[in-house]
C-alpha positions as CSV (number, residue, x, y, z in Angstrom):
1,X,-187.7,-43.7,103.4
2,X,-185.3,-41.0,102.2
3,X,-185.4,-41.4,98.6
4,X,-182.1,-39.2,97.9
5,X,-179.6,-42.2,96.1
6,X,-182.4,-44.6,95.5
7,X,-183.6,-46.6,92.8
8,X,-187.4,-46.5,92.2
9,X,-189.8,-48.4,89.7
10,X,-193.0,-46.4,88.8
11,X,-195.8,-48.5,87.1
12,X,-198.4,-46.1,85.0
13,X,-195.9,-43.2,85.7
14,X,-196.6,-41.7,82.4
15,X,-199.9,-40.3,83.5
16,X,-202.0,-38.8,86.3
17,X,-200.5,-39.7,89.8
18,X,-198.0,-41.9,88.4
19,X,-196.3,-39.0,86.2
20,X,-196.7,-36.6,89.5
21,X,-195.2,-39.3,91.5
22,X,-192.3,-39.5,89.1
23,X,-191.5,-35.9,89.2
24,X,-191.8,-35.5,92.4
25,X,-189.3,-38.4,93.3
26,X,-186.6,-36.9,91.0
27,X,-186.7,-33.8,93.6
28,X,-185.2,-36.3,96.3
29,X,-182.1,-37.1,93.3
30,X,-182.9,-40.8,93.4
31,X,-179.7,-42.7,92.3
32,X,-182.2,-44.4,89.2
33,X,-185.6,-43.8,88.1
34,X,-187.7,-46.6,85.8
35,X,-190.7,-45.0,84.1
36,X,-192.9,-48.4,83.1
37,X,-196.0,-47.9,81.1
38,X,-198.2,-49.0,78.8
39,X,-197.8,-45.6,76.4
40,X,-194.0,-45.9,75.2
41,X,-193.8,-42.0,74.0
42,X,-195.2,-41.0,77.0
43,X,-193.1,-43.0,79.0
44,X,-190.4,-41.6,77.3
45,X,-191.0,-38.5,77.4
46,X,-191.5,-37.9,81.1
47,X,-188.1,-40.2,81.9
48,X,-186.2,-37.8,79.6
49,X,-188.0,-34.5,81.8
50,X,-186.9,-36.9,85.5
51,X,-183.4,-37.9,84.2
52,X,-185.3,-41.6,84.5
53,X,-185.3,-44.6,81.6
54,X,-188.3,-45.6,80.0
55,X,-189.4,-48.7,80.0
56,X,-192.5,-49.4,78.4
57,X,-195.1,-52.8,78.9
58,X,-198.1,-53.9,80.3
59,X,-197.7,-54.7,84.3
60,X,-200.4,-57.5,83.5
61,X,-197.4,-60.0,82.4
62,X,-195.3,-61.3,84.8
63,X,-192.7,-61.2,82.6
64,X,-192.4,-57.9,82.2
65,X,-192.3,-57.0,85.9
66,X,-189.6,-59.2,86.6
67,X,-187.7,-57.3,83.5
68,X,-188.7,-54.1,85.4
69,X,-186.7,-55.1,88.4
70,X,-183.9,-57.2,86.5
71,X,-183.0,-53.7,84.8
72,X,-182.9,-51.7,87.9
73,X,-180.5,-54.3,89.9
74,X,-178.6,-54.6,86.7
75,X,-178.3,-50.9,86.1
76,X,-178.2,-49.7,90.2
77,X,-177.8,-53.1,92.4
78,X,-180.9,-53.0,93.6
79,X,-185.1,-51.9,93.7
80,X,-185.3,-49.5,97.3
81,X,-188.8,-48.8,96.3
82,X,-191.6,-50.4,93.9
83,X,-194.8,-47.4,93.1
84,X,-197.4,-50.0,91.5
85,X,-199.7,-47.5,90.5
86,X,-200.9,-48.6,87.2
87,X,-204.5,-48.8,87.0
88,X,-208.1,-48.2,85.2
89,X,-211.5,-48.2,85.6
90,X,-214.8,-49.6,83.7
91,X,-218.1,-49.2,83.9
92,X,-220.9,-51.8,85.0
93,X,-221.9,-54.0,87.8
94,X,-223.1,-57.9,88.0
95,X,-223.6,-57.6,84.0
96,X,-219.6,-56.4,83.6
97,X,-218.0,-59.3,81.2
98,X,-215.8,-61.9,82.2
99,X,-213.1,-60.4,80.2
100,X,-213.5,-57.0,82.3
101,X,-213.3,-58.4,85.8
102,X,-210.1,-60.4,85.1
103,X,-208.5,-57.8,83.3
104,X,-209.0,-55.4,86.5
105,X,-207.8,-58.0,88.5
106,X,-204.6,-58.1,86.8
107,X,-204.1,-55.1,86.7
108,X,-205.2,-54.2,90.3
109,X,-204.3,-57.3,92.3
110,X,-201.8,-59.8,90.3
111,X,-199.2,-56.8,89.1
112,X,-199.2,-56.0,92.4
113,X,-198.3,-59.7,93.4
114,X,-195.9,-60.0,90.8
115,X,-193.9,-56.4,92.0
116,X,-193.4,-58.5,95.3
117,X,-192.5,-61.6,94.0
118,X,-189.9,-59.9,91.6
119,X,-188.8,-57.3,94.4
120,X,-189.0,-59.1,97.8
121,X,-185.9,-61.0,97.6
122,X,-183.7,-58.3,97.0
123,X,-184.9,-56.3,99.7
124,X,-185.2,-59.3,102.2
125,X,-181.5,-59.7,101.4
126,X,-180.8,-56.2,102.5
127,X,-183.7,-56.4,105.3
128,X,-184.7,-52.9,103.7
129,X,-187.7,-52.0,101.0
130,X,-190.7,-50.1,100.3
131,X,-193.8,-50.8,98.6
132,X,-196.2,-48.3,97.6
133,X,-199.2,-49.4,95.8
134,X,-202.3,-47.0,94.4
135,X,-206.0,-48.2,95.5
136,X,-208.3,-45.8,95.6
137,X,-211.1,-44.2,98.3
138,X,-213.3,-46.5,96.1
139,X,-211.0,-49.6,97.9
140,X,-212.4,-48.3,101.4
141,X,-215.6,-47.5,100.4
142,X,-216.9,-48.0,97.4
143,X,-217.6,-47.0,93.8
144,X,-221.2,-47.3,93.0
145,X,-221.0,-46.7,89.1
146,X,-218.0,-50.0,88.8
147,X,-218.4,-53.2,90.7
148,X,-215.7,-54.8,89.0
149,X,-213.0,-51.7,90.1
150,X,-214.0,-51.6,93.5
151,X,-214.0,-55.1,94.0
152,X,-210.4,-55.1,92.8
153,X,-209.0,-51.9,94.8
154,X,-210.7,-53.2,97.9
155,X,-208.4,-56.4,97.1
156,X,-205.3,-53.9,96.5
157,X,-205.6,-52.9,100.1
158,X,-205.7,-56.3,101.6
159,X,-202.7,-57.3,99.6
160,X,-201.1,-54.0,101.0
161,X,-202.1,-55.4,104.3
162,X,-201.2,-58.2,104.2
163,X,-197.3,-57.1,102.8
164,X,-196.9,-54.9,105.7
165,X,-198.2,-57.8,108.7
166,X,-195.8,-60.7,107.0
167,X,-192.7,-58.6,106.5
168,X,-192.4,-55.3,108.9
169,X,-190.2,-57.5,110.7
170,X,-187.8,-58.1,108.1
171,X,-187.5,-54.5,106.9
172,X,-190.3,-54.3,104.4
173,X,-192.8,-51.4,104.5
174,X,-195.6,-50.7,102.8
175,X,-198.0,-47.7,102.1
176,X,-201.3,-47.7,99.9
177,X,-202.3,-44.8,98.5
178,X,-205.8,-44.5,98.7
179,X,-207.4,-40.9,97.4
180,X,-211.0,-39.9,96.3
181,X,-211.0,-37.5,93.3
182,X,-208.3,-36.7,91.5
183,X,-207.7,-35.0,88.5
184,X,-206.6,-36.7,85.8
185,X,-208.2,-38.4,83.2
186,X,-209.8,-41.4,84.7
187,X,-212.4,-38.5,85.9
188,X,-215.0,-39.3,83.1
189,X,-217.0,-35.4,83.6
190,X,-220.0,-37.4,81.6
191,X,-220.7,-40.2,84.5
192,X,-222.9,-38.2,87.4
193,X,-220.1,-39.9,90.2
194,X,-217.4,-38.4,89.0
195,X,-218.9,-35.3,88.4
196,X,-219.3,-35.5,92.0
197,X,-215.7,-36.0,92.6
198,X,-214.5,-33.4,90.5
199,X,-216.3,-30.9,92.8
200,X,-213.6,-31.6,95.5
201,X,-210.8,-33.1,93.5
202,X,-207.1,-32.8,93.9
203,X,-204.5,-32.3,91.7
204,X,-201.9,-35.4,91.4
205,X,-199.4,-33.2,92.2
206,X,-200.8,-32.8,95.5
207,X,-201.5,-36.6,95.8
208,X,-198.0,-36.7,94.9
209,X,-196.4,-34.3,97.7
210,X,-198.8,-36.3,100.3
């Protein structure tokens, strides 16, 4: 997709990837830019430095996707692309909490079903549309320090699949972005793994140009 004239939604594009995702999408003078995160003075900030809005939430509630997308077709017409890259991590493995494991699959699987059900029918109308969602390396292999955030970004790249087999036909593609190290601050330089990673990590600026 040429991004030149249009409209983009970035989910956790305060931060990391997301932020280098955002600035590197304003290069291509998209015709509107939402910056949605959870950190509303971040948010802000980096919408002001892309010429974008700011629209800050938690991607976890449906609610606030669908205002994500209600605000771009209200301001522009329409979504052309949908980044959901918001995303964490957590410690642990069988003996993770309930609490943890459905809050990364929220975050990593149902905010990434919401984006479609909020986005889909606008671009099915126009048989045009992109979706680009964040997993991780850890989503084709594994993460041996989380179970919980593997699980979940394995998950994120079957939904990515299974986006791109149902609607390719119709117009829709989809990417997942899936990289290893990279620095920002989910790289905890205390846990042995990412210490690891860091050895070899790139920046998001470079996951960003990719």
């Amino acid at each position: 997709m040429q991004l030149i004239d249009k409209v983009i939604i970035v989910t956790g594009g305060a931060h990391g990837i997301g932020r280098a995702l955002c600035r590197r999408f304003a290069q291509e003078k998209p015709r509107g830019l939402i910056v949605a995160d959870l950190d509303a003075e971040a948010a802000e900030s980096v919408a002001q430095e892309v010429a974008g809005i700011a629209i800050p939430g938690d991607v976890c509630d449906e609610t606030y996707i669908q205002r994500l997308v209600a605000e771009a077709r209200s301001r522009w017409g329409c979504v052309d692309l949908f980044c959901s890259n918001a995303g964490s991590t957590i410690k642990g493995g069988v003996e993770t909490p309930d609490a943890d494991w459905q809050r990364m699959w929220e975050l990593h699987v149902l905010s990434n079903v919401y984006a479609a059900r909020a986005a889909l029918p606008g671009m099915l109308a126009r048989s045009e549309g992109y979706f680009l969602q964040t997993s991780s390396a850890a989503g084709l292999l594994t993460e041996i320090g989380s179970a919980a955030y593997s699980v979940t970004k394995h998950a994120t790249v079957s939904f990515a699949e299974w986006l791109s087999v149902n609607y390719r036909r119709s117009g829709i593609r989809v990417s997942c972005l899936c990289p290893s190290g990279v620095q920002t601050d989910m790289l905890n330089l205390s846990d042995p793994v990412h210490q690891f990673l860091q050895s070899h990590a790139l920046s998001a600026d470079d996951v960003a140009e990719c």
